[in-house]
C-alpha positions as CSV (number, residue, x, y, z in Angstrom):
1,X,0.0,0.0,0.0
2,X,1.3,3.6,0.7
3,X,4.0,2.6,3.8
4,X,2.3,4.3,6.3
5,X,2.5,2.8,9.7
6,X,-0.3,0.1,10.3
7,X,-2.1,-0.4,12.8
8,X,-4.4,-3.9,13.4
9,X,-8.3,-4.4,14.0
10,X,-10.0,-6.7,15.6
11,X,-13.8,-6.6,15.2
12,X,-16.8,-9.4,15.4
13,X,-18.7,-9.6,12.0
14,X,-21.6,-11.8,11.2
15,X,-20.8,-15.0,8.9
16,X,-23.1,-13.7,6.6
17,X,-20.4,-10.2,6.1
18,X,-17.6,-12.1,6.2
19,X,-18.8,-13.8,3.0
20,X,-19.6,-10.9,1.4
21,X,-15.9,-9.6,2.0
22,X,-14.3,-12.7,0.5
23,X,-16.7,-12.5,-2.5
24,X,-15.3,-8.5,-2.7
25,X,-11.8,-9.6,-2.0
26,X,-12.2,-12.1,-5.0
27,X,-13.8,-9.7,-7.4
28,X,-10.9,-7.4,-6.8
29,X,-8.5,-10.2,-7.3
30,X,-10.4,-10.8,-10.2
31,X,-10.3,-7.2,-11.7
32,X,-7.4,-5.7,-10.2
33,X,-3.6,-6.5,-12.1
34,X,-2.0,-5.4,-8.2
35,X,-1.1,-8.4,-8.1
36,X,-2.0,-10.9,-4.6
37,X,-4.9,-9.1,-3.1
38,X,-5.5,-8.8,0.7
39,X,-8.9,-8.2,3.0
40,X,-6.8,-5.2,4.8
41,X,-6.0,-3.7,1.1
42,X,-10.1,-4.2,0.3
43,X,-11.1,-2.3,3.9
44,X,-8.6,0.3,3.5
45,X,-9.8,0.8,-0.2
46,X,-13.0,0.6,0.5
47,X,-12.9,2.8,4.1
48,X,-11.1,5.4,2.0
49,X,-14.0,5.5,-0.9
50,X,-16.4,6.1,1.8
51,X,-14.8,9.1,3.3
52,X,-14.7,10.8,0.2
53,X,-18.5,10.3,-0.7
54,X,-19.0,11.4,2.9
55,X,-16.8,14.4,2.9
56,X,-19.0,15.3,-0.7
57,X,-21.9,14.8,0.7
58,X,-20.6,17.1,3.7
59,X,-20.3,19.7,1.3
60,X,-23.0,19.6,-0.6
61,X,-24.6,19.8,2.4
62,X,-23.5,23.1,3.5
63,X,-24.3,24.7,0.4
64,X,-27.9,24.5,0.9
């Protein structure tokens, strides 16, 4: 990823969630050309995604 210091999680999730993340995981593997794809690489990825929406949404909010 970018080398930034790392830090670890450990959180409970449903079985049913867990599934869905290996199906993500595999459809990045899938469509990606990084090369060996991680669970960690897909949260961060998609963690990151979300924060941007959020901060748009953020703004746009504050313009009305």
């Amino acid at each position: 990823m970018n080398g930034e210091p790392r830090i670890q999680l450990n959180v409970r999730i449903s079985k049913e969630t867990s599934n869905m993340l290996d199906e993500i995981v595999d459809y990045y593997q899938e469509n990606t050309k990084l090369g060996r794809i991680y669970k960690g690489d897909v949260l961060t990825d998609i963690i990151e995604k979300s924060y941007e929406i959020m901060n748009k949404q953020k703004k746009m909010n504050k313009k009305f």
